[in-house]
N, C-alpha and C positions, 0 to 999 in steps of 0.2 A: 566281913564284907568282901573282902578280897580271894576266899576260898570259891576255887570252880564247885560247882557241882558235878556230883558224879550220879549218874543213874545207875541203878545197883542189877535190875531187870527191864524186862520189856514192856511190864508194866508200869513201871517209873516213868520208863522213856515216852509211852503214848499217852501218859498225864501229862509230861512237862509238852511234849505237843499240843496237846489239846488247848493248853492254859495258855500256852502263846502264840495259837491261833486265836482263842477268846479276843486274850487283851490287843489282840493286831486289827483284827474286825470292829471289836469298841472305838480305839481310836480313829478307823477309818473311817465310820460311822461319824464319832464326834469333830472330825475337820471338816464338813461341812459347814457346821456351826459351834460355837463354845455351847449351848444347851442343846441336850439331846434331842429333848423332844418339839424343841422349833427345829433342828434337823431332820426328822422325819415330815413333821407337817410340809417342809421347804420340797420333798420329795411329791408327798401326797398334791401338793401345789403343781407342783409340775407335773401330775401324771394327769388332774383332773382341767389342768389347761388343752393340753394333748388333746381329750377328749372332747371340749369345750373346741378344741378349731376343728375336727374332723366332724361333729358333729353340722356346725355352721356351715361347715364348706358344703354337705349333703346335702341341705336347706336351702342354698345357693343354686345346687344344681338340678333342686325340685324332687329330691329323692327325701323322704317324710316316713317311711316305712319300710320297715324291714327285708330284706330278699329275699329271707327266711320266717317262716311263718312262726312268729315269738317275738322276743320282744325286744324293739328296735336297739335302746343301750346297753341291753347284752349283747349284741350282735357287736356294735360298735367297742364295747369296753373289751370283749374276746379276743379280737385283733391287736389292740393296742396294748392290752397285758404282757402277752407274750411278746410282741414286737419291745416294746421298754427293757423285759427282763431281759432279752439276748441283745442288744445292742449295748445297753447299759452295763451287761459283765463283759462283752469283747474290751470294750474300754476301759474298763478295771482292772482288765487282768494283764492286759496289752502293755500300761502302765502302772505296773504293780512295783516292779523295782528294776534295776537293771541289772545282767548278770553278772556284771564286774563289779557295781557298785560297794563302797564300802560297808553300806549296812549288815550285807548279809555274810562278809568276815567276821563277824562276832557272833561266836555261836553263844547259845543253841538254835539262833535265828538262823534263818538258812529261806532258799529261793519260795521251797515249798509252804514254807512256815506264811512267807510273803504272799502269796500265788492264791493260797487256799482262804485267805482271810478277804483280799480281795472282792474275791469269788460271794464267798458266803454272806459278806456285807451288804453288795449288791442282793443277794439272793432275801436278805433278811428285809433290805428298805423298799423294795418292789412288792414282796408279799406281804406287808404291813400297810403297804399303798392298796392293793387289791381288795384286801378284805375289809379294810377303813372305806373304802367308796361303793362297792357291792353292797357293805351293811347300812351303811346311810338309804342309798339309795334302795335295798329291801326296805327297810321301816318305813320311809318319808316321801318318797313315790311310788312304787310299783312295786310289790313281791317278786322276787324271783325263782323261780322254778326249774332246777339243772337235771336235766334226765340222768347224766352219770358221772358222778363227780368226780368219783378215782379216774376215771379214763382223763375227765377236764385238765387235773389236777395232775398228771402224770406228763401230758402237752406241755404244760408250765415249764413245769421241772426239768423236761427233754431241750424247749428255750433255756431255758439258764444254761444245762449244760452245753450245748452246742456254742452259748456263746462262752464258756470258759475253755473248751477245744478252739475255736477260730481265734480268742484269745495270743491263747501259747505261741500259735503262729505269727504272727504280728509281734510278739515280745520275742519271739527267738531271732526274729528278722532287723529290730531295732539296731543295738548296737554294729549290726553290716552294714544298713542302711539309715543312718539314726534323722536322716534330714523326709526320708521317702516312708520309710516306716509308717508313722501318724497319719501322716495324707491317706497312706493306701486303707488305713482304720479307719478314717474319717470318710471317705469313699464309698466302704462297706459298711456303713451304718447310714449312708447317707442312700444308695443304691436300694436297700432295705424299706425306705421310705414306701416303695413303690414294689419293688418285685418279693416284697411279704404279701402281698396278694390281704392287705387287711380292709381295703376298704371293697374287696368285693368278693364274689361267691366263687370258688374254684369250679363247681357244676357249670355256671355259664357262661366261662370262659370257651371263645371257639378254639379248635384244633387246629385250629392255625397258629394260633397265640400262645398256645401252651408251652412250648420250649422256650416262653420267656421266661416263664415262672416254675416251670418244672424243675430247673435245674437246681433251685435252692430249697434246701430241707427246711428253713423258717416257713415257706408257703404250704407245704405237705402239714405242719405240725399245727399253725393257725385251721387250716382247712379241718382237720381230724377234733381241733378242739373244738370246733363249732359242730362237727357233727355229735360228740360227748355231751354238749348242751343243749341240743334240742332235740327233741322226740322226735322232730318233722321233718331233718335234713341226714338225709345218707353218703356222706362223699364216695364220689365213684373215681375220680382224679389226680388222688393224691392217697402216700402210703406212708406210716409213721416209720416204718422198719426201714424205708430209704434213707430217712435222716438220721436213726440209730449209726445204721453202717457209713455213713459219710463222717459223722459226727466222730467215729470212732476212727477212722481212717485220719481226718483232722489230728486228733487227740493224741495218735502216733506220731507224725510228720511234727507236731508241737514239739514234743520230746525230743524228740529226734536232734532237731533245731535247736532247742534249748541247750541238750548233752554238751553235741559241738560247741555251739558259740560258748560254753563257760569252760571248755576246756581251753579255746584257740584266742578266747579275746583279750586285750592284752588293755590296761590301764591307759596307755600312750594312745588310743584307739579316740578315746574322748577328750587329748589334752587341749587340743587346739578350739573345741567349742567354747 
């Protein structure tokens, strides 16, 4: 029990990653809750609350149908999807561990090992939320009908990532700023509320207004999924390859961040918290 392991090739080595990302994302998963699967429903709970006030607030303000001609809680669950999964991994990845901290001195654990489980944990309890309320709701209210999945389904995907790029940055910035950090995550998720552009159509936004929500790649990638879902909506406004390249530019400046701060940060940095 006391023998390191040694990996013999490259293929050793991307199995013993693999297997301690598995078991880093399971237990991520399970500190929600001691059972799993009341952790998930706790997730599903809160995504279908989400839905349950944006819904209400519509209803409030006399809006009962859709802006898009299809059907009303897709329109509403499209926004909120995406909006959850990128909000939901910045936060995860943001506080996924700390660069200095001691866990990830014990190899074969390491930041990445930390970073990617996060990530995926998130990516796993979102997409179990989506397809758990989409399929209820197909059966037991209204069929659903998606003009193009791949396209839908790829929107998703491009939120997740985007939010484990904006992520990195917020985690490499931590330990510099460990008191300003969280706030300025908390900020950008909170900011998001509104200039995700999910509770309205990016078409009929005026040109006036648009540099509010142009600047953020989550309003381009919500708008594009909505045009993937319905046969009747074309977005003219908004462009998915904006937020590819932002996301990736992010993605860089994450590293970047990262590199530094675990070369330069020193233990004495957090004695006094």
């Amino acid at each position: 029990m006391f023998t390191q392991r040694q990996n013999r090739n490259l293929l050793e080595a991307t199995g013993t990653t693999l297997s301690l990302i598995y078991h880093q994302a399971v237990y991520n998963l399970r500190s929600t809750h001691q059972n799993a699967i009341i952790g998930i429903l706790l997730i599903i709970a809160q995504t279908l609350l989400f839905v349950s006030i944006f819904m209400l607030l519509y209803l409030l303000v006399g809006i009962r149908g859709s802006p898009i001609r299809g059907d009303f809680m897709l329109y509403l669950m499209s926004g909120i999807f995406l909006f959850m999964s990128h909000v939901r991994t910045v936060g995860a990845v943001s506080s996924s561990h700390s660069p200095g901290g001691g866990l990830v001195k014990h190899a074969p654990l390491n930041p990445a090992v930390l970073i990617a489980a996060s990530a995926l944990s998130t990516l796993y309890g979102q997409s179990i939320s989506a397809i758990v309320i989409l399929g209820v709701y197909h059966i037991a209210v209204n069929p659903i009908s998606i003009y193009f999945f791949p396209g839908a389904l790829a929107m998703f995907l491009l939120a997740w990532f985007g939010g484990v790029c904006v992520g990195l940055v917020f985690l490499g910035l931590r330990p510099w700023i460990p008191k300003i950090a969280p706030l300025l995550t908390m900020a950008y998720q909170r900011v998001n509320m509104i200039a995700s552009g999910k509770m309205f159509v990016a078409n009929t936004v005026p040109n006036i207004m648009l540099p509010w929500f142009a600047w953020n790649p989550l309003f381009h990638l919500i708008d594009q999924a909505r045009g993937f879902l319905f046969v009747n909506y074309t977005p003219q406004k908004t462009d998915y390859h904006y937020a590819i390249w932002v996301f990736i530019g992010l993605l860089m400046l994450g590293l970047l961040i990262n590199f530094t701060t675990r070369k330069y940060e020193s233990v004495s940095w957090t004695a006094a918290q």
